[in-house]
C-alpha positions in Angstrom: 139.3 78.6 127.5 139.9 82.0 127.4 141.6 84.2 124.4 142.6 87.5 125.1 143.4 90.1 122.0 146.9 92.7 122.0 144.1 95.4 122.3 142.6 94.5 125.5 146.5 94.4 127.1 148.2 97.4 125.7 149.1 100.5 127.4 148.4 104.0 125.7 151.7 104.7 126.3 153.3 101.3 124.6 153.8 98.5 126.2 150.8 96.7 128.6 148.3 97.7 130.9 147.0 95.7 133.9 143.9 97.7 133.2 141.7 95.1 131.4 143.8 92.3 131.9 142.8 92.4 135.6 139.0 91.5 135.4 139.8 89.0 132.8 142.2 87.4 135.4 139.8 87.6 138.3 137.1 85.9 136.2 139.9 83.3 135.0 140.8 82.7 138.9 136.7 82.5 139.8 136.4 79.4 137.1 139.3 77.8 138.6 137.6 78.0 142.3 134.9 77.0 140.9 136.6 73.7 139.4 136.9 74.7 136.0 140.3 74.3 134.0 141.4 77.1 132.0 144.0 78.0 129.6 144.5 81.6 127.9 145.5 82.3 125.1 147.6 85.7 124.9 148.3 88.3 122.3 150.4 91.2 123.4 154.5 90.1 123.2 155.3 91.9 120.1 153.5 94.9 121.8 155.4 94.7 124.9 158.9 94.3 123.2 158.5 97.4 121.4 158.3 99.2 124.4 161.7 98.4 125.6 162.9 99.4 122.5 162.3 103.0 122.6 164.5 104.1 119.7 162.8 101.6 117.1 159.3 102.0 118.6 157.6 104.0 115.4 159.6 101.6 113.1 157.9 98.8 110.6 160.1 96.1 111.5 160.9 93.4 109.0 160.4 89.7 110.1 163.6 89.3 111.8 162.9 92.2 113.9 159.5 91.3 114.8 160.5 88.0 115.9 163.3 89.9 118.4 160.0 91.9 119.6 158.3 88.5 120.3 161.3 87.4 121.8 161.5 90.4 124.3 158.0 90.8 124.6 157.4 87.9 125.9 159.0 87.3 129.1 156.8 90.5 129.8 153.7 89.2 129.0 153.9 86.1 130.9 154.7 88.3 133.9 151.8 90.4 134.1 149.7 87.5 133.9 151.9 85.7 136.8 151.2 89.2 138.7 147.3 88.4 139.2 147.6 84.7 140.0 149.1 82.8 143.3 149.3 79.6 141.0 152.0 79.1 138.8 151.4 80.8 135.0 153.4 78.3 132.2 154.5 79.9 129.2 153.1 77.4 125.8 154.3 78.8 122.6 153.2 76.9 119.1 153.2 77.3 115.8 151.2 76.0 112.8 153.4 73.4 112.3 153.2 72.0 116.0 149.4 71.6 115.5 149.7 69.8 111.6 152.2 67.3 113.1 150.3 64.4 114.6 153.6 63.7 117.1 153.9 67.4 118.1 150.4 67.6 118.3 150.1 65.5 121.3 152.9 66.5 123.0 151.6 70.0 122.9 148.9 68.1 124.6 150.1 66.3 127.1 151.9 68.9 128.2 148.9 71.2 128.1 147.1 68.7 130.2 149.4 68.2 132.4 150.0 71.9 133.4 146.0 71.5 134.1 146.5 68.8 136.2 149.1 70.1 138.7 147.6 73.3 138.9 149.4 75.9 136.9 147.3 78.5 134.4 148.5 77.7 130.7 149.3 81.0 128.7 149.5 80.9 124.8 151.0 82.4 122.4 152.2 82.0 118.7 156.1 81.4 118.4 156.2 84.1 116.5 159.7 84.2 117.2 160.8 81.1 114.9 157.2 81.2 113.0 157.2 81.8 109.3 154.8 82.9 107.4 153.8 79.2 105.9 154.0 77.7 109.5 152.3 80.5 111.4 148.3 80.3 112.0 147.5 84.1 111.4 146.8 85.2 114.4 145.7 84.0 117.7 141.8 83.8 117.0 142.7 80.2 115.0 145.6 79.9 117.3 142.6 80.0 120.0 140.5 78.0 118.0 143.4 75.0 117.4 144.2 75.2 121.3 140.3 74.8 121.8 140.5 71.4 119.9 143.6 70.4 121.2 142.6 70.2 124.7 138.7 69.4 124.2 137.3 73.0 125.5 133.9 72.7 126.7 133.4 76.4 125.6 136.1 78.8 124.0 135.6 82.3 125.2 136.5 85.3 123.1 137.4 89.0 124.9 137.4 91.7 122.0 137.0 95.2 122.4 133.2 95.7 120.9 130.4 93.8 122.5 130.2 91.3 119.7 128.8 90.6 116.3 126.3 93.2 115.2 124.1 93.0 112.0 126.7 96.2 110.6 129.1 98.2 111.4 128.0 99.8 114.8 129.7 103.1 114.2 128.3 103.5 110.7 124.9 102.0 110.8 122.4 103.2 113.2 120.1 100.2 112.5 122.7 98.2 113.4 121.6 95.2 116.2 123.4 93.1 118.3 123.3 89.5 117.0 123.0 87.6 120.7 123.1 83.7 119.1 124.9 82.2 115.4 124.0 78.8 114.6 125.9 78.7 111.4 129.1 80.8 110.3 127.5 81.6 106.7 128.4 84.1 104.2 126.0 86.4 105.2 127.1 86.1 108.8 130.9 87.0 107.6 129.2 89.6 105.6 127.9 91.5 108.7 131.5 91.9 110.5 132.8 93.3 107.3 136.7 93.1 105.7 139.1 91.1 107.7 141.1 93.8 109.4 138.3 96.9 109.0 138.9 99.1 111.7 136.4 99.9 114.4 135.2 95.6 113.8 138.1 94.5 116.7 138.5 92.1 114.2 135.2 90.3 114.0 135.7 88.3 111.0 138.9 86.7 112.1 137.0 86.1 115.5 134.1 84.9 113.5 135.9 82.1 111.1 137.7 81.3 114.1 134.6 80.2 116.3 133.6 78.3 112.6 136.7 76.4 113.4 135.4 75.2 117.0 132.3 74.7 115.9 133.4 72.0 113.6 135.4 70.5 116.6 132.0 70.1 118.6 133.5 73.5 120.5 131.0 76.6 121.4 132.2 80.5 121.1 131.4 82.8 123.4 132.2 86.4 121.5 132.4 89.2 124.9 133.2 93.0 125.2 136.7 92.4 127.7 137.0 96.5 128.2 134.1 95.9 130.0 133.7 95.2 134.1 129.8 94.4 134.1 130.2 92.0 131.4 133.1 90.3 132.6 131.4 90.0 136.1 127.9 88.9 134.4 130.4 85.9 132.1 131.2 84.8 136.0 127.9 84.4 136.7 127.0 82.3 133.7 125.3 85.3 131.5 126.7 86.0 128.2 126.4 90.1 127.2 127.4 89.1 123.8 127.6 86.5 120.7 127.0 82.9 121.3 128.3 81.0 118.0 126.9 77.4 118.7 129.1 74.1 118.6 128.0 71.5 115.2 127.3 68.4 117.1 129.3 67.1 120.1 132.7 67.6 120.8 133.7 64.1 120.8 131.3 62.9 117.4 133.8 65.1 115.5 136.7 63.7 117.2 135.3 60.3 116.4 133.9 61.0 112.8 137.8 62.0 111.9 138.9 58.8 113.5 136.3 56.4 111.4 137.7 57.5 107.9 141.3 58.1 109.1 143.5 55.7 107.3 145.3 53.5 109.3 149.1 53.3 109.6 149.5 50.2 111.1 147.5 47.5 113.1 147.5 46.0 116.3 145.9 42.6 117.4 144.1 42.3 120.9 143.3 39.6 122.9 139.7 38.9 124.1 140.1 40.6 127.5 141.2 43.9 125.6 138.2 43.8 123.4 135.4 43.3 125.9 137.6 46.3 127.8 137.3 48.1 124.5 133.6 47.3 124.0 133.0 48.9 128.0 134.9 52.1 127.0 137.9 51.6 128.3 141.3 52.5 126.9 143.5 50.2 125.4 146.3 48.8 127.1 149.7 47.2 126.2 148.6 44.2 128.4 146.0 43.1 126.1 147.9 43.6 122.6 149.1 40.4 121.2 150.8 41.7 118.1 151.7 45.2 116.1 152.5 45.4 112.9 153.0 48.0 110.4 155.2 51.2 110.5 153.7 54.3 112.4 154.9 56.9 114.5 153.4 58.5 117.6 150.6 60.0 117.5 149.3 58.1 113.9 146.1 56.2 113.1 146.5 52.8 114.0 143.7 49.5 113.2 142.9 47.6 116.0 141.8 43.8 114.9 140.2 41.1 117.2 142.2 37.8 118.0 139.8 36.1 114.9 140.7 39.0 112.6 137.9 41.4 113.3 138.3 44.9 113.1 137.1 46.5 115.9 138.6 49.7 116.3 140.4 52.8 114.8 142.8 55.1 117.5 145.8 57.1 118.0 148.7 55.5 119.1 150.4 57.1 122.2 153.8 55.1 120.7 155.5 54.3 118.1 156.1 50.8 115.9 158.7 49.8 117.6 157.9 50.7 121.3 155.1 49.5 120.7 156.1 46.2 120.0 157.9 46.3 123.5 155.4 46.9 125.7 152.5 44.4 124.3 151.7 42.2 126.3 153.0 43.9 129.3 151.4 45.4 132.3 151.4 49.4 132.3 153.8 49.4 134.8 156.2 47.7 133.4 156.6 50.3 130.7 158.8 52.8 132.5 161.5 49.2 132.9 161.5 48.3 129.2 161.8 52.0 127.7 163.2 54.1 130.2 160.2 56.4 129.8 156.6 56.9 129.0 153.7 58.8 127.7 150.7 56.6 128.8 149.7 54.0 130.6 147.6 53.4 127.4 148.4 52.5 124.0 145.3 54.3 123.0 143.2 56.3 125.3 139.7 56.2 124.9 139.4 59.1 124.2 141.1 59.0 121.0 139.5 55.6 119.7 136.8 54.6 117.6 135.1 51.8 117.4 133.6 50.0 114.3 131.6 47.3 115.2 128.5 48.6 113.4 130.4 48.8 110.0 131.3 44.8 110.1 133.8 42.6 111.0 
């Protein structure tokens, strides 16, 4: 996954520049040949809809008029991107609250997945257009780093304008060194990029607590100079001229450690076909659930209990109570018939379920 900052896209002039973009876009298009999903994650709207407003460009808008900016800039900023690829580019916009909300939260990823699977190249941005300031994430480094996690990055690549973390400030210390690997974001490590917002950092620290936030999710953080052809090319090639922040244990351990002490919103009961299917790895499905009780939505923690009473597993429940209750006992197909629609041919991937056997019944 790749996030690109406002500063690698705007144009001298106002308005954005194909300049930098460009490489970033050829290396995104090279992953993809190479069989490697990707989704961006794109600053640069509120920067492009100042430009078409040439009478309020040296204005400091209040909120409602940066949100019009947003608004405006960003039918322009999904068409540059659209300008360097063949494949289709789909425009993703979310806010804090769509990541906090367990029922949003999937559908932002399902649909995220989705776009992967048929082919089109996800851009992302912040709604910064209905965002307020107690539902927006900041800025897009954590936007980045919540996309990251919500569509299980292998690796969540960074493109700043500096070459990456240094030991000080590069322009005022002339003993400062590159830092090539962080095992641990620590405060001496957020010491080294200085205030949040100091200029001539590209914003290191924000970067910094950001790749903090995918390390916890099992997620590494590559940290790259994106002005910069060589190094983009060199990233293509598998060499990192920059900071590698290193993940905190597996992706899916932290998905799974959440899912242990999750408390459970309701249960369902499985017959003994579904838990030897569970015990293999498989995903749960509505064939092999005999009952559900309880009263949870979407995307809550559910308990799953063996036929004798057992609990076996924790997961997250593609449906709710009640739809649930429709489709046990039913064959995946079936599902479409009895609701008119559906999410999953699961009622708990495997992906999102834990299981418990080692703690006891």
């Amino acid at each position: 996954m790749l996030k690109v900052g406002s500063s690698l896209l705007a144009a001298d002039g106002g308005g954005l520049s194909p300049r930098f973009a460009l490489q970033l876009a050829q290396f995104v298009l090279a992953s993809r040949q190479a069989g490697r999903e990707m989704v961006i994650v794109s600053s640069g709207a509120v920067a492009a809809g100042r430009a078409l407003l040439a009478n309020d460009r040296d204005a400091a808008p209040a909120i409602a008029a940066k949100q019009a900016l947003a608004a405006l800039g960003q039918a322009q900023l999904i068409a540059l991107w659209q300008r360097f690829f063949e494949a289709p580019v789909a425009q993703v916009l979310l806010t804090h609250d769509d990541l906090r909300n367990r029922r949003r939260y999937l559908n932002a990823r399902a649909a995220l997945l989705e776009l992967l699977r048929v082919g089109a190249v996800p851009v992302v941005n912040e709604n910064d257009t209905v965002a307020v300031d107690e539902l927006k994430l900041g800025d897009n480094d954590n936007l980045a780093a919540a996309v990251a996690s919500l569509v299980d990055a292998d690796l969540l690549l960074i493109a700043t304008d500096i070459d990456g973390l240094y030991s000080g400030h590069p322009g005022h210390d002339p003993e400062a060194r590159p830092i090539t690997k962080v095992e641990a974001i620590t405060p001496e490590v957020l010491a080294m990029a200085g205030d949040a917002g100091a200029l001539g950092t590209g914003g290191m620290r924000t970067k910094l607590e950001a790749a903090a936030k995918a390390a916890a999710a099992g997620i590494h953080t590559a940290l790259f100079c994106g002005r910069d052809a060589a190094t983009v090319a060199a990233l293509g090639q598998g060499v990192l001229h920059g900071t590698l922040v290193t993940a905190q244990g597996s992706r899916l351990s932290a998905r799974k450690q959440w899912l242990r002490h999750a408390p459970a919103s309701g249960t369902v009961v499985i017959d003994a076909g579904a838990e030897a299917a569970l015990r293999r790895g498989a995903s749960l499905l509505p064939g092999g659930v005999q009952t559900v009780a309880g009263e949870f939505r979407r995307g809550d923690v559910v308990a799953v209990h063996t036929a004798q009473g057992a609990l076996l597993a924790r997961g997250l429940m593609q449906y709710n109570a009640r739809d649930a209750a429709r489709i046990a006992g039913h064959h995946s197909r079936e599902i479409d018939v009895l609701l008119g629609f559906h999410y999953d041919e699961a009622m708990i991937h495997r992906d999102d379920l834990v299981l418990l056997q080692r703690e006891g019944a």
